[in-house]
C-alpha positions in Angstrom: 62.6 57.3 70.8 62.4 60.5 72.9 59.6 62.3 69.8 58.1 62.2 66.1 56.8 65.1 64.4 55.3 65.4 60.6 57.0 67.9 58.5 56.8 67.8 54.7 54.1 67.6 52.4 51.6 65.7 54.6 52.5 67.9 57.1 51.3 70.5 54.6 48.6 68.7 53.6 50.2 68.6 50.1 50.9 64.8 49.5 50.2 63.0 46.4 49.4 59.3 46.5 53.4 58.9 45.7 54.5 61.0 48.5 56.0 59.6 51.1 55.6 60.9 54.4 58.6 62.7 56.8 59.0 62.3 59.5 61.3 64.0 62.2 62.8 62.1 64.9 64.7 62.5 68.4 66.3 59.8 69.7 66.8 59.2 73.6 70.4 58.2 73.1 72.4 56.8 70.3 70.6 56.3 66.9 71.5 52.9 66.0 70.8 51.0 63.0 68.2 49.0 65.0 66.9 52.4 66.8 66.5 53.6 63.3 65.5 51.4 60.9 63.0 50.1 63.1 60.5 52.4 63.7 60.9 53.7 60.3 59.6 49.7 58.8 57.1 49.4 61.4 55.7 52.9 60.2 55.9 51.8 56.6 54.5 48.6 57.7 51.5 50.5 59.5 50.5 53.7 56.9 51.2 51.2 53.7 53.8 54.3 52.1 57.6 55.4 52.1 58.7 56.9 55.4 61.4 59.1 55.2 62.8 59.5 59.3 65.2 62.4 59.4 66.7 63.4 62.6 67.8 66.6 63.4 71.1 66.7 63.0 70.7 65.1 59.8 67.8 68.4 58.9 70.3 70.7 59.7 73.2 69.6 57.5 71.2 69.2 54.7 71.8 72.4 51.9 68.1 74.2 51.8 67.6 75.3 48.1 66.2 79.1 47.8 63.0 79.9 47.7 
């Protein structure tokens, strides 16, 4: 894993105790299942809450609703 960086509502500072928290990734290479899934159980594992790892790629084809 090349970085990690909060976005969201913890980010924010917004979180509820249901929140989960997420988190964007960059990958040094291929994201594999293993490359993926991971981090993103050891994190969960760690912090005791959902994490939600998005990539970038996967950020930018996702529709944003209007604000």
């Amino acid at each position: 894993m090349a970085g990690m960086a909060l976005f969201g509502f913890t980010a924010r500072d917004t979180a509820t105790s249901g929140s989960d928290i997420d988190v964007l990734v960059e990958f040094d290479g291929p994201a594999t299942s293993k490359r993926y899934f991971g981090p993103q159980f050891y994190l969960e594992y760690l912090l005791g809450c959902a994490i939600d790892l998005v990539t970038e790629k996967t950020q930018r084809e996702q529709p944003h609703s209007p604000s």
